[in-house]
C-alpha positions as CSV (number, residue, x, y, z in Angstrom):
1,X,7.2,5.6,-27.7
2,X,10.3,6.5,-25.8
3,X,9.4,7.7,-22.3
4,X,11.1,10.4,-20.9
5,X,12.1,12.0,-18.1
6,X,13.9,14.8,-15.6
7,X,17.4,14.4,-14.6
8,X,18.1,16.5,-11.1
9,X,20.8,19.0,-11.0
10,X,22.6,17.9,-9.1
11,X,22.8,14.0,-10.0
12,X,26.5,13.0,-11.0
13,X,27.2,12.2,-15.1
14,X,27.8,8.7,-14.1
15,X,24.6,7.9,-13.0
16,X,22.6,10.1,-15.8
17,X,24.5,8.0,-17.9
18,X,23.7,4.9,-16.4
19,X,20.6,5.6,-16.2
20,X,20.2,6.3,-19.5
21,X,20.9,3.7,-20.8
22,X,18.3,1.5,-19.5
23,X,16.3,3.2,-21.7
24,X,18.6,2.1,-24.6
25,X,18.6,-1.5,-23.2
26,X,14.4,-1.4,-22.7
27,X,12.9,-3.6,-25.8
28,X,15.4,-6.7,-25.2
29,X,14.6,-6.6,-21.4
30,X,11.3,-6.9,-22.0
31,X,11.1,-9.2,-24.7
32,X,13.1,-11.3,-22.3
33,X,10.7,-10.8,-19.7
34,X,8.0,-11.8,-21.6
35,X,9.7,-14.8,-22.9
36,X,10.0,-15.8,-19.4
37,X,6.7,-14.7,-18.3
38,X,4.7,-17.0,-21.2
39,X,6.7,-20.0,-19.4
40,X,5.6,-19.6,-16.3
41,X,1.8,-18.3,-16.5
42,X,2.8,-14.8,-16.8
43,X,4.1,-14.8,-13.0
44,X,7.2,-16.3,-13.0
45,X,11.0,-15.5,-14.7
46,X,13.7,-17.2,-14.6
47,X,17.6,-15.7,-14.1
48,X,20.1,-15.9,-17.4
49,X,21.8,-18.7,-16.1
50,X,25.0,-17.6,-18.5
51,X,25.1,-14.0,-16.1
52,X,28.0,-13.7,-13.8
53,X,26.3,-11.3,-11.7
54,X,23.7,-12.6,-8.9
55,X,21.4,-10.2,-7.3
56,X,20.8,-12.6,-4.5
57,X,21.0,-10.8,-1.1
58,X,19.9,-7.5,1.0
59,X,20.1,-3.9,-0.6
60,X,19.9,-0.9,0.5
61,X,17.5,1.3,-2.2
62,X,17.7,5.2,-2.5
63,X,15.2,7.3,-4.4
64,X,16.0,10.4,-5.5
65,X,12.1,11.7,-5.1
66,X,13.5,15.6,-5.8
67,X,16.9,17.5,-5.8
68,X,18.8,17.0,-2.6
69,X,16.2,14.8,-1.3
70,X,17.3,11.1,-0.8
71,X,14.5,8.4,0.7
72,X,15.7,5.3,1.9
73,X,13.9,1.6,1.6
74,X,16.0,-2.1,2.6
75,X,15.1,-4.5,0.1
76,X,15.8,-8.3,-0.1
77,X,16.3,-11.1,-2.6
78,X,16.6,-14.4,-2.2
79,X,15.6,-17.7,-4.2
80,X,12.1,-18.7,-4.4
81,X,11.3,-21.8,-6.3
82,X,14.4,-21.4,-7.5
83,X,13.6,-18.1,-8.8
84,X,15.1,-15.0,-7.4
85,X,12.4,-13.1,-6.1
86,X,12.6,-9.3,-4.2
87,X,11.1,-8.2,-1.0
88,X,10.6,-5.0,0.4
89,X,11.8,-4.9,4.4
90,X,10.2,-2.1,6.1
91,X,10.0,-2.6,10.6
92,X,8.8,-6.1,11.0
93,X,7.1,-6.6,7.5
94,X,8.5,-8.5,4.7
95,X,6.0,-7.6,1.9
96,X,6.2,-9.2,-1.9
97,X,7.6,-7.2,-4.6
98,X,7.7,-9.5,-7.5
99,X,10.1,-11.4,-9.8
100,X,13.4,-10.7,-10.9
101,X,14.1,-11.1,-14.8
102,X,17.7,-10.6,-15.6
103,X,19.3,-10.1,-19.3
104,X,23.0,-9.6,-19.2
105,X,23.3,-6.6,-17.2
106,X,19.6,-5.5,-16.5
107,X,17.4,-6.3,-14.2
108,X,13.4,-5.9,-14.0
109,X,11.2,-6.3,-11.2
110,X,7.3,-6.0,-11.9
111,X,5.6,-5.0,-8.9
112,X,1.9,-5.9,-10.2
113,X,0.4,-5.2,-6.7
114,X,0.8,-1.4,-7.6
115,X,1.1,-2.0,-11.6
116,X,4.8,-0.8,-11.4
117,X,8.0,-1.8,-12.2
118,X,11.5,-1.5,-11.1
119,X,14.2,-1.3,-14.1
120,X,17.8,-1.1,-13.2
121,X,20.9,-1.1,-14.9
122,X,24.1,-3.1,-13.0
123,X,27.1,-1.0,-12.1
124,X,29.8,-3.1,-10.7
125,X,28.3,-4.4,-7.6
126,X,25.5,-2.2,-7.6
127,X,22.3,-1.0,-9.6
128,X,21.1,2.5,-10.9
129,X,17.9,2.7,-12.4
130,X,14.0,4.0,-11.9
131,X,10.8,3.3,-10.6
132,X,8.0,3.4,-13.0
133,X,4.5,2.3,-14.1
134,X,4.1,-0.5,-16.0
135,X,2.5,0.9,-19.1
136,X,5.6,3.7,-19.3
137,X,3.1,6.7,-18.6
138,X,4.3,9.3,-16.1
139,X,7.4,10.6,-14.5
140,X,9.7,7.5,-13.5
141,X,11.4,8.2,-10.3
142,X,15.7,8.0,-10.5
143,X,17.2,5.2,-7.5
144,X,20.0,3.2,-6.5
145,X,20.8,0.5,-4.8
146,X,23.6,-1.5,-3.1
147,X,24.2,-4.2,-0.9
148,X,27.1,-3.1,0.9
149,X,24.9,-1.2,2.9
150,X,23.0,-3.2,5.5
151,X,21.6,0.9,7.3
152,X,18.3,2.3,6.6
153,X,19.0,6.4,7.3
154,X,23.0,7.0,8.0
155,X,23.4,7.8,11.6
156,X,25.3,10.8,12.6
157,X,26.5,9.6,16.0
158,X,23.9,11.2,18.3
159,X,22.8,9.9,21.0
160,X,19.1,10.5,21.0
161,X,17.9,13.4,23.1
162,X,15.5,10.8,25.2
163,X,13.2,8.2,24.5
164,X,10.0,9.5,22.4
165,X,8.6,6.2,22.4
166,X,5.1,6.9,22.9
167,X,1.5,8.3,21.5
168,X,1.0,11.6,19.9
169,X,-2.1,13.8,19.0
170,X,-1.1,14.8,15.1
171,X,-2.5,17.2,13.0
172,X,-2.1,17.2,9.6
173,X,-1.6,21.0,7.8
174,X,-3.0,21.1,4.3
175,X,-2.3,23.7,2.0
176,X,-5.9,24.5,1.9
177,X,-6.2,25.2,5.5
178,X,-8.2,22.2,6.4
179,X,-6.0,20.2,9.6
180,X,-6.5,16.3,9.6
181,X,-6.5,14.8,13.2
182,X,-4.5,11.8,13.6
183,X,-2.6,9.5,15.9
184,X,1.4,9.2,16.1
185,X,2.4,5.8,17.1
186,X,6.4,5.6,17.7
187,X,8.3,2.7,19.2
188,X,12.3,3.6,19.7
189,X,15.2,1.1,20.8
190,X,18.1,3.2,21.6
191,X,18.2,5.2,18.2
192,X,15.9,2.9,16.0
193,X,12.9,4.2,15.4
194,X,9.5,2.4,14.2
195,X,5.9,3.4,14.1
196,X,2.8,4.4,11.8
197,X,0.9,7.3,11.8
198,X,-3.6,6.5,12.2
199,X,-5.8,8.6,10.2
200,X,-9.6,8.2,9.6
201,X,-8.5,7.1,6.1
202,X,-6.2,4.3,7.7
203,X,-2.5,4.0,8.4
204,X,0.9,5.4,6.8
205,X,1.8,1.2,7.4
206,X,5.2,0.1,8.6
207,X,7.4,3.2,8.9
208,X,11.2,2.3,9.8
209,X,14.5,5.1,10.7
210,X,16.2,6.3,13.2
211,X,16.3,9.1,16.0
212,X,19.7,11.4,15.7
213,X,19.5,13.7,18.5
214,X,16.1,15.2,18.7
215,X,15.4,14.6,15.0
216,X,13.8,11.6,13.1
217,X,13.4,10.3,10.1
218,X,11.3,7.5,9.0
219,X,10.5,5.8,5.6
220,X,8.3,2.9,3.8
221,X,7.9,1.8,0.4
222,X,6.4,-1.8,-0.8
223,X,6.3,-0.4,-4.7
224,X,3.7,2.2,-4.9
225,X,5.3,5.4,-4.1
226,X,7.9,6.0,-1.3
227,X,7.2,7.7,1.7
228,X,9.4,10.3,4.1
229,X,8.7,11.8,7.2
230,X,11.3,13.7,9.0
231,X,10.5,16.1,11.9
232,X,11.5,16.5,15.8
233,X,10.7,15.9,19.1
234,X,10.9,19.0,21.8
235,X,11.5,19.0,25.4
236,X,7.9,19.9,26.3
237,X,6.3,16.6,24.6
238,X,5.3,18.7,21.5
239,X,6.6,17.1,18.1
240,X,6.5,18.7,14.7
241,X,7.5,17.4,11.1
242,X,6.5,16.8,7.4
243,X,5.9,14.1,5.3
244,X,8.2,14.8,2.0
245,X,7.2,13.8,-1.2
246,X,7.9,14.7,-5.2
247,X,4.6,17.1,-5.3
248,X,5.2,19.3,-2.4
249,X,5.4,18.8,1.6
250,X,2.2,18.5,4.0
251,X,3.6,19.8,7.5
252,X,2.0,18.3,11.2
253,X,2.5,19.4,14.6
254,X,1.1,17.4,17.7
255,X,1.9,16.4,21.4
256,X,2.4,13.1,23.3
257,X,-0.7,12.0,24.7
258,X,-1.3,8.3,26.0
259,X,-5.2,8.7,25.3
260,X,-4.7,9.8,21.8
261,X,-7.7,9.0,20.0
262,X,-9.5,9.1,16.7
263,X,-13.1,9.6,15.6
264,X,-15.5,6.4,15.7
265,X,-14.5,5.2,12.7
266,X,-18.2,3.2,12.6
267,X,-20.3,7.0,12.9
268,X,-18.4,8.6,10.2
269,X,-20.1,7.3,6.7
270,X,-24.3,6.5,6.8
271,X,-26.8,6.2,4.8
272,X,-29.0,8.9,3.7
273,X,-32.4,9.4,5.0
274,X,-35.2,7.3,3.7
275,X,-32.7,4.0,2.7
276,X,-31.9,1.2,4.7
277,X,-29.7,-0.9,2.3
278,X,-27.6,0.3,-1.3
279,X,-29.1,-1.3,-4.5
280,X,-26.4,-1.9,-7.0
281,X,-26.4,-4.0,-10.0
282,X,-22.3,-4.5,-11.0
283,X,-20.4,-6.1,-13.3
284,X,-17.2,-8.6,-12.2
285,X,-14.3,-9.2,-14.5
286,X,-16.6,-11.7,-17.2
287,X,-19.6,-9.0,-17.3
288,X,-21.9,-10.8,-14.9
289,X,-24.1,-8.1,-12.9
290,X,-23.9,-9.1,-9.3
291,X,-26.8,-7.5,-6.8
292,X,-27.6,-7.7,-2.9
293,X,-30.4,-9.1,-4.5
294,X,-29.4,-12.3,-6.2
295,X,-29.8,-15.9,-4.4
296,X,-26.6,-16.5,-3.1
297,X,-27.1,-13.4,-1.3
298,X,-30.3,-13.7,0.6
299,X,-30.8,-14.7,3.9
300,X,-27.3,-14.3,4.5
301,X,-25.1,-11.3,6.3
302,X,-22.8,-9.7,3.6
303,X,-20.0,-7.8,4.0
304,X,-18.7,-5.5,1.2
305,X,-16.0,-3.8,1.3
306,X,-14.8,-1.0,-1.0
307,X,-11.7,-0.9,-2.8
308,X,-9.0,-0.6,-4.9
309,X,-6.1,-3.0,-5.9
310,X,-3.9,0.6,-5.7
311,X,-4.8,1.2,-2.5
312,X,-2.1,-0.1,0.2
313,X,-4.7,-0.1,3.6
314,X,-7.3,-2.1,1.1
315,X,-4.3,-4.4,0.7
316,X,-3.8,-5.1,4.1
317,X,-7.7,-4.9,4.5
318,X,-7.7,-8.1,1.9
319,X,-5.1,-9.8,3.9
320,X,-7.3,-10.0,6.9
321,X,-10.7,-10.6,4.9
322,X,-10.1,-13.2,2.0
323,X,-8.8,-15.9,4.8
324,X,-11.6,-14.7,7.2
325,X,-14.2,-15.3,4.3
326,X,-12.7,-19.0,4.2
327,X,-12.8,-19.3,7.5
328,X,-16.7,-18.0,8.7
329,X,-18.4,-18.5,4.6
330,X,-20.3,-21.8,6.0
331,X,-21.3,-19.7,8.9
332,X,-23.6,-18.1,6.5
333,X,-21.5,-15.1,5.6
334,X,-20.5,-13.6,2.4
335,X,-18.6,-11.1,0.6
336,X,-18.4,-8.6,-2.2
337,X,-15.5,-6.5,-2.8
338,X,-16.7,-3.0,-5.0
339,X,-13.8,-2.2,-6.8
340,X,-12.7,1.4,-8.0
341,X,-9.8,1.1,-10.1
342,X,-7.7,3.9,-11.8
343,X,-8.3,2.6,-15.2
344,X,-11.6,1.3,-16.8
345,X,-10.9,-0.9,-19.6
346,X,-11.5,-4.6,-19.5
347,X,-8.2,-5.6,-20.2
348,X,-6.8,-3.8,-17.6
349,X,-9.5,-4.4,-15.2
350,X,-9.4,-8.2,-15.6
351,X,-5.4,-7.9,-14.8
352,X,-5.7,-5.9,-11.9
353,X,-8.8,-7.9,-9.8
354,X,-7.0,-11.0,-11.4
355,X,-3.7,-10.4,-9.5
356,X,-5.6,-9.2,-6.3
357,X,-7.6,-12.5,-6.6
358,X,-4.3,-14.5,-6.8
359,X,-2.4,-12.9,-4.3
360,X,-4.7,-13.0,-1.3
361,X,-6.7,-16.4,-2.9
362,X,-10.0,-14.7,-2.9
363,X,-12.7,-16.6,-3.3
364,X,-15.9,-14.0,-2.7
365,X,-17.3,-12.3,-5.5
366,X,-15.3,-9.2,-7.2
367,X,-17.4,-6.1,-8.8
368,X,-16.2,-3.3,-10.7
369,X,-18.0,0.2,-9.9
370,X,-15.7,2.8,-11.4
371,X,-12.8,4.8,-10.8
372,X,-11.4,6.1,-7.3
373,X,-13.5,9.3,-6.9
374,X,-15.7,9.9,-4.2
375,X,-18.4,11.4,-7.6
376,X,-17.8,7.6,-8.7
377,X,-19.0,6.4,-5.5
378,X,-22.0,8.5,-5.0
379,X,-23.1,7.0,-8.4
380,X,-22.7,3.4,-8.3
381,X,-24.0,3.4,-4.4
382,X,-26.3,6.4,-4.3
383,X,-27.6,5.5,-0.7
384,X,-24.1,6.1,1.1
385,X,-23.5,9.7,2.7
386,X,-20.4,11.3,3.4
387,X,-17.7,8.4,2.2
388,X,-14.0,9.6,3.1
389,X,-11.9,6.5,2.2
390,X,-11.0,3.5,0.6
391,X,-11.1,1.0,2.1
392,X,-14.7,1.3,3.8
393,X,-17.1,-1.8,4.7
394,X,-20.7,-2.1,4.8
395,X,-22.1,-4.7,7.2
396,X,-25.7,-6.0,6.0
397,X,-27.6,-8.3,8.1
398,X,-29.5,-11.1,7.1
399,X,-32.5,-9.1,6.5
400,X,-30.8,-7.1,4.0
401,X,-30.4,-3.9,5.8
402,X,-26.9,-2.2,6.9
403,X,-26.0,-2.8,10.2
404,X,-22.6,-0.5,10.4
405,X,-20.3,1.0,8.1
406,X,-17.0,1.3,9.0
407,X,-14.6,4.0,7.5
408,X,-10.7,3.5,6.7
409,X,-8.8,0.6,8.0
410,X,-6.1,0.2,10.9
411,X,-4.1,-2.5,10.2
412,X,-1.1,-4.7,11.9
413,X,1.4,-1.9,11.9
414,X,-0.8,-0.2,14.3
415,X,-0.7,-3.1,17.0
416,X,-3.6,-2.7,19.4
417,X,-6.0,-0.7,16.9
418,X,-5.6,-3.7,14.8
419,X,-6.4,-6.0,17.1
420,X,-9.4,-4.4,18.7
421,X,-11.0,-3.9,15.2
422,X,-10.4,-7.4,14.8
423,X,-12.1,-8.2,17.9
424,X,-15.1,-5.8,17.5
425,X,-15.6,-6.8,13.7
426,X,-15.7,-10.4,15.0
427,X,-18.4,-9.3,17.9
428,X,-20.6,-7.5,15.5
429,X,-20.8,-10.2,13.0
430,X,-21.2,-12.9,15.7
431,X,-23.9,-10.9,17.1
432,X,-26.2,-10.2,13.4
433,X,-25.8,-14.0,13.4
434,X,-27.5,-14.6,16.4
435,X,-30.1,-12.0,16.2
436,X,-31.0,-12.7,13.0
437,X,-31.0,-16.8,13.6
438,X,-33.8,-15.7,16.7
């Protein structure tokens, strides 16, 4: 089947056309890829050696998310293992995209992290294609990209109004008229501007723009879906904005405040009255059921964590506990990540927790619990009360009992909250392990 999809108004004819005819180009691009793929594990391509263009080098991406509005990303590729391979630039981060295939003039990028894929066509010196799921279903997402372009937002020659470097109280505006409290973090060299926003759920990640005047605008994408915020800073402190995105805008207001603060995040999920652990009984990827209750498990303190190989926080949650695990397992300790996945079928299941596995080299035990809806959740771990987010971990001490639960992640774009979960997870684990040793 032939997927479809919207061209905007006000796109020029030269880049419908283009774009088109990717579409026309598909089936040879990805019976190259594959080609390529079964030669190198299914991870791997190789560049048409015979192609005159090289996509080696730094780009700057555009998406088209909506008419008239334009997000930014800075992507680079460069050789790896002789291979071209593309990463996404965002602030300090360098984060993996994937592979570049390459037949004659088309290039395709899978982005398995996310279960996307870039597809462009070349134009000259530059590329003009989309962003879509892997298995073609949904609305791709029109870009383009060139490498003349080394900027992230264009500048319009402002000089920024003053330095908002700082921390904000935010609230978040839904259309339902429920506000979300969160934390604006913003760093700003001359008219750069970096920073994150903290919610309960976790953090927007590595946000990169610029300040013109009093207005900013910031952006991210490491190939799940791209993210705008644009707003203003005020004289009296105040700031107000939106994030931007294809479905509609969510509007925020706030005010600098140095003691900016969110909720506990370790007194916002619990366990209902009367239980003291979560009985569970899941399956990983080859059908084994794996319990709290097996052998391995016993006598030990277990962390679980639960997840989603979609979910960019419980990406950088994985970072920080797949080399912790290999680091503290002889201590004791072990883990079990409870995965909710968007799709339930073995095949795709056993991709998915198979690339998360390999990515982060994993080597705790994987479950599969359902799909990413807190109904899900309430029925594969009927003890838990009140879950807002993925990620969330469960600490269980040695006796089998939970000893905290702690909701959303903050992770190394938000600096300090980072580091001080680190330090307090480390102080709450060292300190089960030597009451429960007494």
């Amino acid at each position: 089947m032939i997927t479809t999809f919207d061209i905007p108004k006000n796109t020029s004819m030269k880049i419908i056309s283009i774009s088109l005819l990717i579409f026309a180009s598909l089936f040879k691009l990805q019976a190259s890829a594959q080609e390529a793929n079964s030669k190198s594990n299914g991870s791997k391509s190789t560049i048409n050696a015979t192609s005159k263009f090289s996509a080696i080098g730094n780009w700057r991406g555009v998406f088209l998310i909506k008419p008239c509005t334009e997000v930014p990303f800075n992507f680079e590729i460069k050789q790896k293992d002789n291979k071209p391979f593309l990463s996404f630039i965002n602030a300090e981060e360098h984060f993996d995209g994937g592979w570049v295939i390459q037949k004659d003039d088309s290039l395709l990028i899978k982005l398995d992290q996310f279960d996307n894929e870039l597809a462009f066509k070349v134009q000259n010196d530059s590329l003009v294609g989309v962003l879509r799921k892997q298995n073609k279903t949904g609305k791709p997402i029109s870009l383009s990209a060139n490498r003349k372009d080394n900027y992230r937002f264009k500048e319009s020659g402002k000089t920024p109004a003053a330095d908002f470097s700082g921390k904000y109280d935010i609230t978040f505006k839904s259309k339902e008229g429920k506000d979300e409290q969160a934390v604006g973090l913003f760093k700003q060299t001359g008219n750069k501007l970096t920073g994150t926003f903290l919610r309960i759920t976790g953090d927007s990640r590595y946000l990169e723009g610029i300040v013109d005047g009093r207005n900013f605008y910031l952006s991210s994408f490491i190939g799940s879906n791209p993210s705008y915020y644009k707003g203003s800073f005020a004289d009296d402190g105040t700031i107000s904005g939106a994030i931007i995105s294809a479905r509609g805008n969510t509007e925020f207001n706030g005010s600098k405040n140095k003691n900016a603060a969110l909720p506990d995040a370790t007194k916002l999920t619990f366990l209902k009255d009367g239980y003291q652990t979560l009985s569970f009984s899941l399956p990983d990827v080859n059908g084994k059921k794996i319990s709290l209750t097996d052998e391995k498990y016993k006598n030990k303190v277990v962390i679980l964590t639960i997840t989603g190989t979609w979910c960019p926080n419980c990406v950088d949650e994985a970072s920080f506990i797949a080399p912790w695990y290999e680091k503290n397992r002889d201590r004791g300790i072990e883990v079990i990540g409870i995965h909710y996945e968007r799709q339930l079928d073995s095949a795709y299941v056993r991709k998915a927790l198979t690339r998360f596995r390999e990515k982060f080299n994993i080597k705790y035990d994987q479950v599969i619990a359902g799909t990413p809806d807190k109904t899900q959740v309430a029925k594969s771990l009927p003890g838990l009360k009140n879950f807002i987010s993925f990620p969330t971990m469960i600490i269980i001490n040695k006796k089998g009992a939970v000893a905290q639960i702690h909701t959303g992640y903050s992770g190394p774009a938000t600096g300090k909250y980072y580091t001080d979960f680190v330090e307090s997870f480390n102080n709450e684990i060292d300190k089960l392990m030597e009451t429960d040793s007494k």
